[in-house]
Backbone as a chain_set.jsonl record, in Angstrom:
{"seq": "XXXXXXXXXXXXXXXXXXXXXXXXXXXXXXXXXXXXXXXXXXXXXXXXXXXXXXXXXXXXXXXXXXX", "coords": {"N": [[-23.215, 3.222, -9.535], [-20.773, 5.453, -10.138], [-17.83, 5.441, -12.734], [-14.453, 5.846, -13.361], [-12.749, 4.347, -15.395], [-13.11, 3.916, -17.956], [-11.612, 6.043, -18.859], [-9.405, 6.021, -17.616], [-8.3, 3.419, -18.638], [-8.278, 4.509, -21.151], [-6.01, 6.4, -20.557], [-4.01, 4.945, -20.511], [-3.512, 3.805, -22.751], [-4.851, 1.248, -23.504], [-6.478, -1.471, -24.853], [-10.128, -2.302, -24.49], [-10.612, -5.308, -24.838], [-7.148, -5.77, -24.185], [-7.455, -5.075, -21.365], [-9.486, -6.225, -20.378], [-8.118, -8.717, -20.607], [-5.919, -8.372, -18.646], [-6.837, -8.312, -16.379], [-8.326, -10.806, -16.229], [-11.034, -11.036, -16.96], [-13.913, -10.911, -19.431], [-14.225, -9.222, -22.345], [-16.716, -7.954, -22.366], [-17.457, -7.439, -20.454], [-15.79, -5.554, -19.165], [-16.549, -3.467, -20.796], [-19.366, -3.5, -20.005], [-19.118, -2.636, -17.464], [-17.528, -0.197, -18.153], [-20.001, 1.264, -19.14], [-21.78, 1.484, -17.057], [-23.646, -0.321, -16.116], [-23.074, -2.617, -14.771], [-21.285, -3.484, -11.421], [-18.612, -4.252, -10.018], [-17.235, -7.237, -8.684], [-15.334, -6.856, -5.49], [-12.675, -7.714, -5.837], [-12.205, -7.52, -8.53], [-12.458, -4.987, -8.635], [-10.182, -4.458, -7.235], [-8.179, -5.417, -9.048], [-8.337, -4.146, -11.345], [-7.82, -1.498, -10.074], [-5.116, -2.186, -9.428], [-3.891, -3.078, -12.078], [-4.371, -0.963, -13.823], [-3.134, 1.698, -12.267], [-3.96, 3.175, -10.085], [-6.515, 4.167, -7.312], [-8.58, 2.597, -5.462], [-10.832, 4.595, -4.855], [-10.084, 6.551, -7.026], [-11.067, 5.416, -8.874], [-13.809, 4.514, -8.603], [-16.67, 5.699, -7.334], [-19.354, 6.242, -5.254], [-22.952, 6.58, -5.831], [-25.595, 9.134, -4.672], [-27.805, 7.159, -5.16], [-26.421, 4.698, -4.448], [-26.778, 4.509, -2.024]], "CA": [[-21.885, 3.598, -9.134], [-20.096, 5.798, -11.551], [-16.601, 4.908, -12.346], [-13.662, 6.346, -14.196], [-12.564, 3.268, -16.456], [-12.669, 4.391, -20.05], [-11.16, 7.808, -19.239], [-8.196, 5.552, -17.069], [-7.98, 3.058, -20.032], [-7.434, 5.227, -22.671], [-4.8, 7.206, -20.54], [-2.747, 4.093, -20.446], [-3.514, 3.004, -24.198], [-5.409, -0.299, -23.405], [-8.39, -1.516, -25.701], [-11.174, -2.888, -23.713], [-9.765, -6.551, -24.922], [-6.64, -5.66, -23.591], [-7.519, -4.276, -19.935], [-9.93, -7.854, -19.805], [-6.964, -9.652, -20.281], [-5.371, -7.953, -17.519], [-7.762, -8.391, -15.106], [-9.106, -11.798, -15.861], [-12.479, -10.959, -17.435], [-13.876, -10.655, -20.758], [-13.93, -7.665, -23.291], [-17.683, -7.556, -22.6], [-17.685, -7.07, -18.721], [-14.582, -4.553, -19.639], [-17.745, -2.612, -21.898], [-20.459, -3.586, -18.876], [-18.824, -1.725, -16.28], [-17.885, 1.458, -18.648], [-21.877, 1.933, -19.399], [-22.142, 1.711, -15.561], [-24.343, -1.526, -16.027], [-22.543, -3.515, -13.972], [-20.924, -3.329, -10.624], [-17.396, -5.604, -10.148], [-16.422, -7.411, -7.192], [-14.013, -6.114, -4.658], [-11.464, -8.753, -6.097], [-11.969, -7.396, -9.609], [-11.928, -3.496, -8.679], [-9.209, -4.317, -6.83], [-7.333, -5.8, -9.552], [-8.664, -2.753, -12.048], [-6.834, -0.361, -9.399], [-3.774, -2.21, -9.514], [-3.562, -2.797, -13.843], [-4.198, 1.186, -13.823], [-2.401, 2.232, -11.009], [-4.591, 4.076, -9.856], [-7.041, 3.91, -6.198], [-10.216, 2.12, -5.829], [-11.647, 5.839, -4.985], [-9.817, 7.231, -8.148], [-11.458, 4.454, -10.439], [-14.899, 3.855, -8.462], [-17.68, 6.581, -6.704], [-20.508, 5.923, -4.829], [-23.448, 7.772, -6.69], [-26.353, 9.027, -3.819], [-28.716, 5.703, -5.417], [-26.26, 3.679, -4.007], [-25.957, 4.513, -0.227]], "C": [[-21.149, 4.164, -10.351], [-18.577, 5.669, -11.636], [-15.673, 5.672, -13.368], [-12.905, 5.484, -14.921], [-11.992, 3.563, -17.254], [-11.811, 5.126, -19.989], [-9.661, 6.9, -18.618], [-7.287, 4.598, -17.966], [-7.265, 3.771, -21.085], [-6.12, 5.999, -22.603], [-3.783, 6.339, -21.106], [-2.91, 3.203, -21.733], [-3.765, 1.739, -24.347], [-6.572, -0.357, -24.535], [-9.176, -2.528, -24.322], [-10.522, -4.431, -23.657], [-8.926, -6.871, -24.242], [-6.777, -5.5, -22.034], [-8.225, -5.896, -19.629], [-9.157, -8.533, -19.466], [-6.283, -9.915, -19.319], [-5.708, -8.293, -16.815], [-8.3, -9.917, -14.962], [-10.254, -11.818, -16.464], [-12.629, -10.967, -19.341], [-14.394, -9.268, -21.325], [-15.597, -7.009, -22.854], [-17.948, -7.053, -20.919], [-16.871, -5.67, -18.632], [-16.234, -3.155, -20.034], [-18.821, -2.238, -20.471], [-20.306, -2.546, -17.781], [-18.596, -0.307, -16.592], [-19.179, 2.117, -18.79], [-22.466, 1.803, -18.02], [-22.966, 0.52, -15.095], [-24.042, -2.656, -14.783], [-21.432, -3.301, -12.724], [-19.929, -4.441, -10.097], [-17.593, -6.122, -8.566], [-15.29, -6.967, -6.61], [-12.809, -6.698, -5.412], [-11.148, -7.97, -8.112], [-11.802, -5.801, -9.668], [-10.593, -3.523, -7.87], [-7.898, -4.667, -8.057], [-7.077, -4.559, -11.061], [-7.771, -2.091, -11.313], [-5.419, -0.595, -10.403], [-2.762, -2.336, -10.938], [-3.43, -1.488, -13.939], [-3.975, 2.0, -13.41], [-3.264, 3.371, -10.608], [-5.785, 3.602, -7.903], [-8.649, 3.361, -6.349], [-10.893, 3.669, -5.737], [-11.567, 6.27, -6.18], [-10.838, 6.469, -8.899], [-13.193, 4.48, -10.005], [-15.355, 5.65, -7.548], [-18.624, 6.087, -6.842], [-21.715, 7.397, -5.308], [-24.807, 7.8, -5.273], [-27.624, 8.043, -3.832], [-27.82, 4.802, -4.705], [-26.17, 3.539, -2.469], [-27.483, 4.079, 0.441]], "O": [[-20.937, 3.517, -11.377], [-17.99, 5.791, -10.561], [-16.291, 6.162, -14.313], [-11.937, 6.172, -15.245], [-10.78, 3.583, -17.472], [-11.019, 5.138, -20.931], [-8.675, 7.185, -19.298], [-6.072, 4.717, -18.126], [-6.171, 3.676, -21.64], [-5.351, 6.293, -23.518], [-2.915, 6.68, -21.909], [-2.502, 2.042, -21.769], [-3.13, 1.037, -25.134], [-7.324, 0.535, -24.927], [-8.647, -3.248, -23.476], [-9.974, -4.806, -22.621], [-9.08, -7.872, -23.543], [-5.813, -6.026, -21.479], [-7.687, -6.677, -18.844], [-9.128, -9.06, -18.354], [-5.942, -11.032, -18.929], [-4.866, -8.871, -16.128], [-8.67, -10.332, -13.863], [-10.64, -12.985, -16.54], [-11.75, -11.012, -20.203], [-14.917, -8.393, -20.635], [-15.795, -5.798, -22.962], [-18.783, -6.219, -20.567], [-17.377, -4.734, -18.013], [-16.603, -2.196, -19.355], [-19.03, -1.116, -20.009], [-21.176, -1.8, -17.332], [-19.037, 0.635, -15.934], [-19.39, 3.313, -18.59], [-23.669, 2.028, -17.883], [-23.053, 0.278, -13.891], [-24.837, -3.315, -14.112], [-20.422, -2.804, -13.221], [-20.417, -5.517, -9.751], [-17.997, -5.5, -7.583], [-14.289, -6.708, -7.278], [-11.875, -5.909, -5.549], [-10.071, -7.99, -8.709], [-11.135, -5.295, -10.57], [-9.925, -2.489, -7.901], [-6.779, -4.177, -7.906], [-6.016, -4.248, -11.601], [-6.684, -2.007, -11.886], [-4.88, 0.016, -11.325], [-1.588, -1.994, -11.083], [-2.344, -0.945, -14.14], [-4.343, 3.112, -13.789], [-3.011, 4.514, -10.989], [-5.521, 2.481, -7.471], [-9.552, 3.673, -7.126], [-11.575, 3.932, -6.727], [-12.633, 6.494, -6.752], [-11.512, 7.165, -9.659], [-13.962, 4.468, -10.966], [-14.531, 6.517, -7.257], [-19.061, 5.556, -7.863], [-21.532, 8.611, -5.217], [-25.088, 6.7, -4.796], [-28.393, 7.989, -2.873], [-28.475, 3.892, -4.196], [-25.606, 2.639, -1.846], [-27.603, 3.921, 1.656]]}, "num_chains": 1, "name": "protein.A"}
C-alpha cells in the first residue's frame, strides 16, 4: 500500500517523533509505515488523517498487489 506520510509530515513540520506522539505510536512505526513496510490499522490511519488533516485516500492508496 503506498502512502503519502513523509511528503504530509514534512508539509506540516513534524519529525517522525513528533507525528508518533500524535498518533499514539512510536517514532519507529512512524519510519515503518514511510518505507511502506508496514500497514496501520483503520484506528491508526484514521487518526494519521485527522493529525494531518488530510483524507484516508489523500494519505493511503491501494497498490494493484493489494486488491
Amino acid at each position: 500500500m503506498k502512502n503519502q506520510i513523509k511528503i504530509n509530515r514534512v508539509i506540516k513540520g513534524f519529525s517522525q517523533d513528533t507525528l508518533a506522539q500524535a498518533v499514539g505510536v512510536s517514532r519507529q512505526t512512524i519510519n515503518a509505515l514511510e518505507a511502506a513496510k508496514y500497514v496501520p490499522s483503520t484506528v491508526l490511519a484514521l487518526k494519521l488523517a485527522r493529525v494531518l488533516e488530510k483524507s484516508i485516500e489523500e494519505l493511503f492508496e491501494l497498490e494493484e498487489s493489494d486488491m
